[in-house]
N, C-alpha and C positions, 0 to 999 in steps of 0.2 A: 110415335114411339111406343112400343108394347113394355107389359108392367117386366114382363121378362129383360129386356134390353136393358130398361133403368134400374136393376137390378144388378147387371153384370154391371153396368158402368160404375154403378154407386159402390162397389166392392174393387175396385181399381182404385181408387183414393179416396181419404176421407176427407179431400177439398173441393169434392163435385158437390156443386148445389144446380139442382130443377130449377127455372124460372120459365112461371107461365104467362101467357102471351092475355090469360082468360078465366075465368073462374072456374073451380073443380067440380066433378060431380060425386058424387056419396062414394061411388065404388072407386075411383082415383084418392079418395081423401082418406079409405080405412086400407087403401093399400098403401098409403105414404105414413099412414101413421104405423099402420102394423109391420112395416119393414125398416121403418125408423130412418126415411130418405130424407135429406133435407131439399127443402124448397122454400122457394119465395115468388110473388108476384110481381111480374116489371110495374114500370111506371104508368102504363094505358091502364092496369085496373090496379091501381093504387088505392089507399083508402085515404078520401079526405078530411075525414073527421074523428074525433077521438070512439066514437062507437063504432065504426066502422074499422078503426086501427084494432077495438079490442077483438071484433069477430077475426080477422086475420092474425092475429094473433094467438086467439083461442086455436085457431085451425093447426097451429105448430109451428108457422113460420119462421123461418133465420132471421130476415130481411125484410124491410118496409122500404117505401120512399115517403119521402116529406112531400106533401099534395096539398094545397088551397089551403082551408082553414090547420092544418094541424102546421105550417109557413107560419103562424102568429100565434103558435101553442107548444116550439118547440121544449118548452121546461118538462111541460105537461107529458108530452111522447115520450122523452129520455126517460122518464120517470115509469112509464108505462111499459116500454122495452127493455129496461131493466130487470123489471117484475120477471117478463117471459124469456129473458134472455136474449133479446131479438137488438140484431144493430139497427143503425138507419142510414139507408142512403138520400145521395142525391147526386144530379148531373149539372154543372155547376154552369153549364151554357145552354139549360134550359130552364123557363121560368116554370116553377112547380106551382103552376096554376093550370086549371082543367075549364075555365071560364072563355066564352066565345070570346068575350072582347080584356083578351087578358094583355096582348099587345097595346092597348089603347086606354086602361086603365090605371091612375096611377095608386090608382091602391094592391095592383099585384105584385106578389110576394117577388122577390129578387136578391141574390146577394152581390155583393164586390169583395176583392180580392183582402184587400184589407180588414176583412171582418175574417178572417180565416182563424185568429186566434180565440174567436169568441165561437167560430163555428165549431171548433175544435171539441167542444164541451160537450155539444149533440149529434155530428156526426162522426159514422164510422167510415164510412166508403164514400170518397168522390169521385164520381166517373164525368166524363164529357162525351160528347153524342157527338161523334166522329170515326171514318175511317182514314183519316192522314196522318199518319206518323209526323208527318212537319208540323199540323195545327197541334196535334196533343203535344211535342214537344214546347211549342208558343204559352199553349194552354196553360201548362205544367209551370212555366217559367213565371206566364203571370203571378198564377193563382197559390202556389207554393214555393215559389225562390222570393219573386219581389214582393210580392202581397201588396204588389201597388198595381191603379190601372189610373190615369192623370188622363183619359180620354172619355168621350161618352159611352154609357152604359149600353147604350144600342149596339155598340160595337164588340161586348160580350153575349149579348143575345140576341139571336138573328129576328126572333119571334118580338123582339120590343120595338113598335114604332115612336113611342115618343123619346121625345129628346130631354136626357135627365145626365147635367154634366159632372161628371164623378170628379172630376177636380177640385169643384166648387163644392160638394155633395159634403156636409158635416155627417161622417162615419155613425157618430153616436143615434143617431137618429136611424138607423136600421136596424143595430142593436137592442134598441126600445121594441120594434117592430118586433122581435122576433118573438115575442113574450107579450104583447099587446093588445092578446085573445081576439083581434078580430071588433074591438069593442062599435065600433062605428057600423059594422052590421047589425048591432043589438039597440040601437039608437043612441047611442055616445054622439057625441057632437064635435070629437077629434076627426078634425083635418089636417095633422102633422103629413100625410102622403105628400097628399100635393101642395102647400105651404113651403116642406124642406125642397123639391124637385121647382118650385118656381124662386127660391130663394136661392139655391143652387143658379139657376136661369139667369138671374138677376146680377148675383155676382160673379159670372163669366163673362156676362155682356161688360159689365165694367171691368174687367181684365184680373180681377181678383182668384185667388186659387187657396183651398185650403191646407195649411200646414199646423196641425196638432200639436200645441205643446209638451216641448220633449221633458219625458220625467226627472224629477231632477238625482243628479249622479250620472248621465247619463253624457 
């Protein structure tokens, strides 16, 4: 698309935003800034790390997504996207990890439906990675009407092979995650990953299901 094109478009409403597929070059980047277009980059060149969120961010950006390590920094991001104005997204049926063996990991990032109020705090935009009006409405139903999912997690992410039963799965423990900097990269000796997903394990096999005590008045 020529700078002229995104120019007519970006004057037709003030609710078009660019999303590139790629990274910019100098003359794409003084013509977005000098015509004052917004953009944002998808999720293939996302940034995963808090210095990589601030260089996209420096660029002007609207829009981020939540990528690998900033999944266990989200306090850190809101707080950083604030600064610049910038929301965050994320696709909530896919796991915002860029790692080859992120399917087979249980340290990769993931959310469940039930955490929707705590996500609420750092996300702006939830999309799902679909073209079927029947899955999105499925989706929609989980993830924002019941904010329950009492099945396994693999069955919201097609990309997760292991088996991590969310029935069983105590919520508070992703919560933690979400703010948990990652600490076991840097040689922490927390194994809450897979500890909660094989205690999870554990008490499915025995027929156990978790139900959270209701607050009281309630």
């Amino acid at each position: 698309m020529s700078f002229q094109q995104m120019k007519v478009i970006d004057n037709i409403s003030p609710y078009v935003y660019f999303k590139y597929d790629r990274g910019i070059t100098d003359e794409e980047y003084n013509f977005l800034k000098g015509e004052k277009i917004k953009f944002y980059f998808s999720e293939r060149v996302a940034p995963n790390c808090l210095t990589l969120l601030e260089e996209q961010l420096d660029l002007g950006v609207t829009d981020v997504y939540v990528l690998d390590d900033l999944a266990y920094n989200l306090e850190k991001m809101r707080k950083m996207c604030d600064r610049y104005g910038a929301q965050i997204r994320t696709i909530l049926n896919k796991l915002p990890s860029s790692r080859q063996d992120k399917g087979r990991n249980y340290k990769t990032p993931y959310f469940i439906p039930e955490m929707m109020d705590e996500l609420d705090q750092y996300i702006d935009i939830a999309e799902f990675d679909t073209n079927s009006w029947t899955r999105i409405r499925t989706y929609y139903k989980i993830w924002f009407q019941k904010k329950e999912w009492k099945e396994n997690i693999n069955v919201l992410y097609p990309e997760l092979e292991l088996d991590i039963f969310n029935q069983s799965l105590i919520p508070d423990f992703l919560t933690f995650k979400l703010n948990c900097g990652y600490r076991c990269g840097y040689g922490s000796s927390c194994k809450k990953c897979i500890q909660f997903a094989e205690l999870a394990e554990s008490l499915f096999e025995k027929g156990y299901v978790y139900n959270p005590r209701e607050k009281e008045g309630e």
